[in-house]
TORDOLO-277980 format. One line per field, with one value per residue (C-alpha): residue in one letter; x, y, z. Coordinates in Angstrom, 1 decimal, always signed. Example, Ala and Ser with C-alpha at 12.3 -4.5 7.8 and 13.67 -1.06 7.14 Angstrom:
REM TORDOLO-277980
rest = c(A/S)
xx = c(+12.3/+13.7)
yy = c(-4.5/-1.1)
zz = c(+7.8/+7.1)
END
This chain:
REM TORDOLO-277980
rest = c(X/X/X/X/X/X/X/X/X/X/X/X/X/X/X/X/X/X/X/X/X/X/X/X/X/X/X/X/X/X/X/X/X/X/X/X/X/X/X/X/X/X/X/X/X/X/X/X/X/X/X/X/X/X/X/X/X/X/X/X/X/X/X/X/X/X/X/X/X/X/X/X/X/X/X/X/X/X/X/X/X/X/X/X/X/X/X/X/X/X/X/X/X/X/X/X/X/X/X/X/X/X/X/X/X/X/X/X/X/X/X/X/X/X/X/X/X/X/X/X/X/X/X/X/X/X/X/X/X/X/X/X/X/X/X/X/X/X/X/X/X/X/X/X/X/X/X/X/X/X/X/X/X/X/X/X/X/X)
xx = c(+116.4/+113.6/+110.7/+107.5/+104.5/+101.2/+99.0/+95.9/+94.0/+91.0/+91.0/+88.5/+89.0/+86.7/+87.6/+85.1/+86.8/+85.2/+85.6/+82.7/+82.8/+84.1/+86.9/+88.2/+87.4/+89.7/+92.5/+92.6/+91.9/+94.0/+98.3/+98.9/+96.9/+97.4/+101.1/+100.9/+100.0/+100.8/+104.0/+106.7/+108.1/+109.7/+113.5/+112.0/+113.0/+110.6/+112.0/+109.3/+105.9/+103.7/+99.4/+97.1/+93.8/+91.0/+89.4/+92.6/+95.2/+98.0/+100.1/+103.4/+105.3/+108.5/+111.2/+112.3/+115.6/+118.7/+120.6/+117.3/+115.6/+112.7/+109.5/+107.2/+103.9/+102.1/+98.3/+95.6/+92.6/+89.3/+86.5/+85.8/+82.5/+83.3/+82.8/+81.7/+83.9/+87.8/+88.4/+92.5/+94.8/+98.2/+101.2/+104.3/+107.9/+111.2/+113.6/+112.8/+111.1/+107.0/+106.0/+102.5/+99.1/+96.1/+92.2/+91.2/+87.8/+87.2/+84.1/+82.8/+79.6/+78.4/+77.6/+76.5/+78.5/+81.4/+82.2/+82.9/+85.8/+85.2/+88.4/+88.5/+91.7/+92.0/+95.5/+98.1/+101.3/+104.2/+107.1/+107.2/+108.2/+105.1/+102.4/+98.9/+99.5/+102.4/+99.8/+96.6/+99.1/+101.2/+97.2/+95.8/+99.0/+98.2/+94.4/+95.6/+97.8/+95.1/+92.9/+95.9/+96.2/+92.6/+92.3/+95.4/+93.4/+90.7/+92.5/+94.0/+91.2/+89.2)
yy = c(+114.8/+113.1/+115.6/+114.3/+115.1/+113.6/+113.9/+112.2/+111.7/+109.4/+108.2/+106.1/+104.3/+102.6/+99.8/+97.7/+94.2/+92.0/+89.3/+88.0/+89.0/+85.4/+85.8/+89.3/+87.5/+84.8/+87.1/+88.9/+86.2/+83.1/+83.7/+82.3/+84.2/+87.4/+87.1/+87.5/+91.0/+92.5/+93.0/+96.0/+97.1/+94.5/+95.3/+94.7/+92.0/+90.5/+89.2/+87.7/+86.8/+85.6/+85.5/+83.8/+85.2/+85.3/+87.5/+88.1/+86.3/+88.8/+89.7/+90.4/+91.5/+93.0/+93.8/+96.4/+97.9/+96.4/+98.2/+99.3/+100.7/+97.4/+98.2/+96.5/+95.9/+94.1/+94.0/+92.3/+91.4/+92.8/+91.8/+89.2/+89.1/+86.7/+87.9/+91.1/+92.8/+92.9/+95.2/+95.4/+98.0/+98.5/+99.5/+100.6/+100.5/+101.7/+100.2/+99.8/+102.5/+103.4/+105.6/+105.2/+103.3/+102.5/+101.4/+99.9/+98.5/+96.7/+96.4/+94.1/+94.6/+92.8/+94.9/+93.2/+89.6/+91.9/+93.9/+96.9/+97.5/+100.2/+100.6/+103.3/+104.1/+106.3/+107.0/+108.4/+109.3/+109.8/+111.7/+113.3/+109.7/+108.9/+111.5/+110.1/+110.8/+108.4/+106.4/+106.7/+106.5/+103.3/+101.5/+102.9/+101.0/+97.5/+97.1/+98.0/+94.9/+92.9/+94.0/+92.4/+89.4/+88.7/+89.2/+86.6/+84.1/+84.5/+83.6/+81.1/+79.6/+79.9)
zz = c(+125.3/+122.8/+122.1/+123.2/+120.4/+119.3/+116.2/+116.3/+113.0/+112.0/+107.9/+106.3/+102.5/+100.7/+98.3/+95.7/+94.7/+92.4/+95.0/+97.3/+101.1/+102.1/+99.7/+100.7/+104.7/+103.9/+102.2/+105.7/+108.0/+106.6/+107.0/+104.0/+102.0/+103.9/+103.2/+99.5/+99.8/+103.4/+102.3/+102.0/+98.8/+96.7/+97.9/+101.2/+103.3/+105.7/+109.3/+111.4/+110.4/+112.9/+112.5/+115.6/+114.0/+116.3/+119.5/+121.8/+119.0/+117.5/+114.6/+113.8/+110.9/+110.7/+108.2/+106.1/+103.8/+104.0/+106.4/+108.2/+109.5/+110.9/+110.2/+112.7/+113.1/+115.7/+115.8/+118.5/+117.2/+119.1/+117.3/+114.3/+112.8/+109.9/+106.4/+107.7/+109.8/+111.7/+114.7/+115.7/+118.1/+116.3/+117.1/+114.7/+115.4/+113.3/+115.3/+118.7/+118.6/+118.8/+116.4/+116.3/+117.9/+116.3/+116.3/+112.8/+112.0/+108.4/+107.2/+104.7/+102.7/+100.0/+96.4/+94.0/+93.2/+95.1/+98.4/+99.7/+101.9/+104.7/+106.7/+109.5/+111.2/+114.5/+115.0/+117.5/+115.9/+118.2/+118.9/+115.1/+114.0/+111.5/+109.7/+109.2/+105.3/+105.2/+107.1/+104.8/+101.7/+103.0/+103.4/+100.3/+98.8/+100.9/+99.4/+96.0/+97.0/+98.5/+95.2/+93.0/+95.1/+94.6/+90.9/+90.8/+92.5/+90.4/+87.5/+89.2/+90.3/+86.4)
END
């Protein structure tokens, strides 16, 4: 028999980028940008990538090691406030199964020529399957990502 457990935990992280708020909007909002930096490790492979961004639209992405385990997530967008703030419900899989659901609301706020990030997370972690400081960590890692990405496309775009 499974044991049945839940840990609920809120986090918040701050992060300043260089970047406008339309910028750091776009990186979240557009697939093709979004994919340059929502992405597992580099031995990762990615199965399924799927973004319908707007109020009731979803996202999915899934992959993981080879030989598993699949990482999925799949988020539904609540509320879209463009270049100023996201709201989404998440859920996480390994496998098949849930290991975790959560509210997160990013905020965008312009300082200076850049923004600040504001991303809260309330989270319900199942079943022993996934601690909120994997969680925290594993987010922390994605908008060091989504910092990269954007410091590439400035250069790019000099």
């Amino acid at each position: 028999m499974t044991k049945r457990s839940v840990k609920h935990d809120t986090f918040v992280i701050e992060r300043s980028y260089s970047a406008a708020p339309a910028r750091v909007f776009f990186a979240l909002s557009n697939k093709e940008a979004k994919s340059k930096w929502f992405v597992g490790p580099d031995e990762w492979g990615q199965e399924r990538y799927e973004m319908d961004f707007r109020v009731g639209g979803r996202e999915i992405n899934s992959g993981g090691p080879k030989g598993g385990p699949v990482h999925t997530f799949q988020a539904f967008y609540q509320d879209i406030v463009p270049d100023q703030r996201i709201v989404y419900s998440y859920d996480m899989h390994l496998d098949h199964k849930r290991i975790s659901v959560s509210l997160a609301t990013i905020e965008l706020k312009p300082e200076g020529t850049g923004t600040k990030l504001i991303l809260t997370e309330q989270g319900a972690y199942l079943d022993d399957f996934d601690e909120p400081s994997m969680r925290r960590q594993g987010t922390e890692d994605l908008l060091d990502a989504l910092d990269a990405s954007l410091t590439l496309d400035a250069r790019v775009d000099a």
